[in-house]
N, C-alpha and C positions, 0 to 999 in steps of 0.2 A: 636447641629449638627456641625458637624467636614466642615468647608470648602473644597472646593475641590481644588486641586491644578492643578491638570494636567488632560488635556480630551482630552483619548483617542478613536479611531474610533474600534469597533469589532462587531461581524455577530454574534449574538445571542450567547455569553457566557451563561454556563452554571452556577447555582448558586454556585457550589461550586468553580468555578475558580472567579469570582465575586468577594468573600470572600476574595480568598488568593490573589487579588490585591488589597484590601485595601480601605480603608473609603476616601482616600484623590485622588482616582480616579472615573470620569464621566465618563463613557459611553456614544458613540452616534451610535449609531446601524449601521451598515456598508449594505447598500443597494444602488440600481442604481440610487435611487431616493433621497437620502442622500440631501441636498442642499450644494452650497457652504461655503455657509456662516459657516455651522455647520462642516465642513471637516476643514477651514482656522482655528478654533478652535482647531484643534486637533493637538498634540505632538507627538502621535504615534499610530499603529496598529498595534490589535492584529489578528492574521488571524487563527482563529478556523475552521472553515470549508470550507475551500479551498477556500475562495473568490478569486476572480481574483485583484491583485496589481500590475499596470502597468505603465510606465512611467506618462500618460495623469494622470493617480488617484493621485500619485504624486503631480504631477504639480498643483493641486485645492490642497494640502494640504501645504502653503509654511513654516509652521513651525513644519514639522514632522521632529523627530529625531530617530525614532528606529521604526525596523518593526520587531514583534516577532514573530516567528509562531512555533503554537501548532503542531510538527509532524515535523519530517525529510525531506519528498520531500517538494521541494521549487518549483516545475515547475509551480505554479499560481502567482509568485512573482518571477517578472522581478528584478533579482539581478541585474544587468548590471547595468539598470537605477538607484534602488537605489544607486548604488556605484558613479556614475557619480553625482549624488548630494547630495551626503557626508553624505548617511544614511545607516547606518549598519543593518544585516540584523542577527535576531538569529532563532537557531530550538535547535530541542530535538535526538540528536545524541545520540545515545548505550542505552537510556534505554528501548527502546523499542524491542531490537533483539530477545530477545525471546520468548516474545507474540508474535512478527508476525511467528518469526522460529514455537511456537505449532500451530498458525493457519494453515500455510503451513501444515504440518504433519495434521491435525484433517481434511481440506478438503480434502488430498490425501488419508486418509484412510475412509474417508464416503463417496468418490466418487468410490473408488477401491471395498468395501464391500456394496454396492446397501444399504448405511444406511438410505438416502433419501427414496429410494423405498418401502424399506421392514419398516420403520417406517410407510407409507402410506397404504400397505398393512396389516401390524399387526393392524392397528385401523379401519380396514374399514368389511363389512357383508361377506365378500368372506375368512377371513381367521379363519377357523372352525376346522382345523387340522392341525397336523406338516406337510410339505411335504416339507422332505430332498432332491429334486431333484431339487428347482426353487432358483433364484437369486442365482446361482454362481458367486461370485467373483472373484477381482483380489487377488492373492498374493503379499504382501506386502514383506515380511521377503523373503530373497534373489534375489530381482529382482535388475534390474540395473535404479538407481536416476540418472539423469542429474540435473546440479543446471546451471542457465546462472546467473551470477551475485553474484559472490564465495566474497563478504564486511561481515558486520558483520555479518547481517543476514540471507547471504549464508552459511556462517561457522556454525551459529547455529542451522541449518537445517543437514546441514552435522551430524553432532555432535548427532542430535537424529536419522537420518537415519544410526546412529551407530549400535544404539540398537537395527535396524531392522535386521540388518545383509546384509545391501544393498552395492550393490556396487558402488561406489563416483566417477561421472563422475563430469566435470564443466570447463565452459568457460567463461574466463575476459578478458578485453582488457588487462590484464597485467598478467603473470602466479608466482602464490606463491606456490614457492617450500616448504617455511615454512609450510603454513597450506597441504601443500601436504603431508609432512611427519605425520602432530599434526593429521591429518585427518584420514590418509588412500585414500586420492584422486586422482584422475587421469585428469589431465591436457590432455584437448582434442580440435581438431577445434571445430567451431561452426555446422557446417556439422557434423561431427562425435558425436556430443552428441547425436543429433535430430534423426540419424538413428539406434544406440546404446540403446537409454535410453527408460524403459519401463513408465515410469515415468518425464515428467518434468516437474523444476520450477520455474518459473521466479520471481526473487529474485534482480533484477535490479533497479536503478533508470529510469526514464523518462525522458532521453536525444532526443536531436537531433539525435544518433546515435541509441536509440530502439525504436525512435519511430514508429510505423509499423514494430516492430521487425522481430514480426510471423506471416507470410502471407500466401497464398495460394503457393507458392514454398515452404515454411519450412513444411506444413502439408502432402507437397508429400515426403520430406524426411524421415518422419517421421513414426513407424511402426504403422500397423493396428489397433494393440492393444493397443496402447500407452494412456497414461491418461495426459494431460495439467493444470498444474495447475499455474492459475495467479495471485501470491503475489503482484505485483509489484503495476502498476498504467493500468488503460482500453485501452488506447492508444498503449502501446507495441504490443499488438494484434489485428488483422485487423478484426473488430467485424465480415463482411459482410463472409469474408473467413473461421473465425470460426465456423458459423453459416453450412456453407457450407460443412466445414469439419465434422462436425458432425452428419449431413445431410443424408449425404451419406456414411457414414462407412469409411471418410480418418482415424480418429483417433475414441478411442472408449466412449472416455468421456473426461470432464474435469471439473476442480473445479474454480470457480471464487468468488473474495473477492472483486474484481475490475471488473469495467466496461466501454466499452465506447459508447454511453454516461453513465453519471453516477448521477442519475439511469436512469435504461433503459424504455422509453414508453411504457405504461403498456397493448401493442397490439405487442411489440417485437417479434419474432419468436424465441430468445433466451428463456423465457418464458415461451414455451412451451415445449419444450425440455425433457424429461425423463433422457437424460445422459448429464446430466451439473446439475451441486448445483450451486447456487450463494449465497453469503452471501452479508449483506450489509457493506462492508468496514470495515471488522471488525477485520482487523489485532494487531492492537493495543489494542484492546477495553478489557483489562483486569485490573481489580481496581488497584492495585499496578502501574502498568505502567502507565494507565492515572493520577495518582495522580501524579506523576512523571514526567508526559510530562507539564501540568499544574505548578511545583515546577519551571522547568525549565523557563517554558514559563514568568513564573514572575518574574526569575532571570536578564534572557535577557533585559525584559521591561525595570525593575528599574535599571539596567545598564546604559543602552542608555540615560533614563531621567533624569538621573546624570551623562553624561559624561565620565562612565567610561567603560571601554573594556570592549565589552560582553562575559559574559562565554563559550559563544556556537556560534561561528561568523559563519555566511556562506561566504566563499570567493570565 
């Protein structure tokens, strides 16, 4: 039996990341109930499933040297803090942009073509014949895509809204003329997407600045017909006004991958919904990429608990 050298804290690793950290790392399961004693043990944390890493979790662990986290947003892991006490922080940047890019595209076109609905309807006693007149769709192939949040994975969304024949609206706090040109895209206010686009998608991180992105003003901007779809993280969107929007006919559907909360109470009004998909989080969720996000995640680790710069620092 290989001793162990290093024990780290993580939220129910799966066995095959397990594996790719190796015989000479512990595990001590990352929960509210954790003891101290078993945290003051620990050199570092893995953050798999979005556990909350906040200064106070910190402070009980006084010999962490690296927090690594599986997945790109970091908004459960207080950077700040770490930074303030000399603990670097890694994620899994670029491999991921184009699982989430086809997730985006796969809920805009089974929210736009009733694939929800009529998957429900194709298995149930009511459908005994063709009848070419029900579940009309939206048109995907030349309608106008807003993207809010034109980074990697707004680019790679763009890039298959090529193929639709769509036309490339999108709004960042900063305007890339480059990918304007590589694109075909059009740099527009934040207003002018939402009124424009028949189609948006939030392709954002989960800042101070979207958090409650899209509220009950953006859904009145927004056209009747419009479809919403949310990449990003459940907080950009004001669940209650969602709910509302959809309610009542402000907007005519939408797709979510996120939620807020997440997951939603299983009596939610979201729930019940006939025009909204939800998936569960599952923007990344393709083998190649989580193998990948996981490659990463052990890169970062065994960096930090040697000392040495991590491959993928969050600054």
């Amino acid at each position: 039996m290989v001793q162990s050298r290093f024990t780290i804290l993580g939220d129910n690793l799966p066995p095959q990341l397990v594996e790719m950290l190796g015989s000479d790392i512990e595990i001590v399961n990352w929960t509210e109930a954790t003891p101290d004693a078993e945290l003051a043990r620990c050199v570092a944390a893995v953050a798999y499933g979005h556990p909350r890493c906040d200064g106070p979790l910190m402070d009980r662990m006084p010999n962490l040297k690296v927090v690594s986290n599986h997945g790109v947003g970091v908004d459960h892991i207080d950077v700040a803090a770490a930074t303030t006490r000399g603990v670097p922080v890694g994620n899994t940047p670029g491999c991921l942009d184009a699982a989430t890019a086809d997730m985006t595209m796969a809920l805009l076109l089974a929210v736009a073509r009733n694939v929800r609905i009529g998957d429900a309807y194709a298995r149930s006693p009511q459908f005994t014949e063709y009848d070419p007149s029900i579940l009309i769709g939206r048109e995907v192939s030349g309608s106008t895509l807003g993207i809010v949040g034109m980074g990697r994975i707004g680019k790679q969304v763009a890039k298959r809204a090529r193929g639709f024949d769509m036309e490339i609206l999108y709004h960042n706090r900063n305007r890339d003329e480059a990918g304007e040109r590589e694109l075909g895209a059009r740099y527009v206010s934040f207003h002018e997407l939402l009124g424009e686009s028949d189609f948006v998608t939030l392709n954002c991180p989960l800042s101070d600045e979207t958090r409650g992105l899209i509220g009950r003003e953006q859904f009145e901007r927004m056209k009747l017909s419009a479809i919403l779809i949310n990449m990003a993280r459940g907080p950009v969107v004001q669940t209650e006004a969602l709910v509302e929007a959809l309610t009542t006919g402000r907007i005519a559907a939408a797709g979510l991958d996120v939620t807020d909360p997440e997951p939603l109470p299983r009596d939610h009004p979201l729930l019940k919904l006939e025009n909204v998909i939800i998936a569960p989080h599952l923007g990344s969720a393709s083998d190649r990429t989580r193998r990948r996000m996981m490659e990463m995640t052990v890169d970062n680790l065994r960096a930090g608990l040697e000392g040495r710069e991590l491959p993928w620092r969050v600054h």
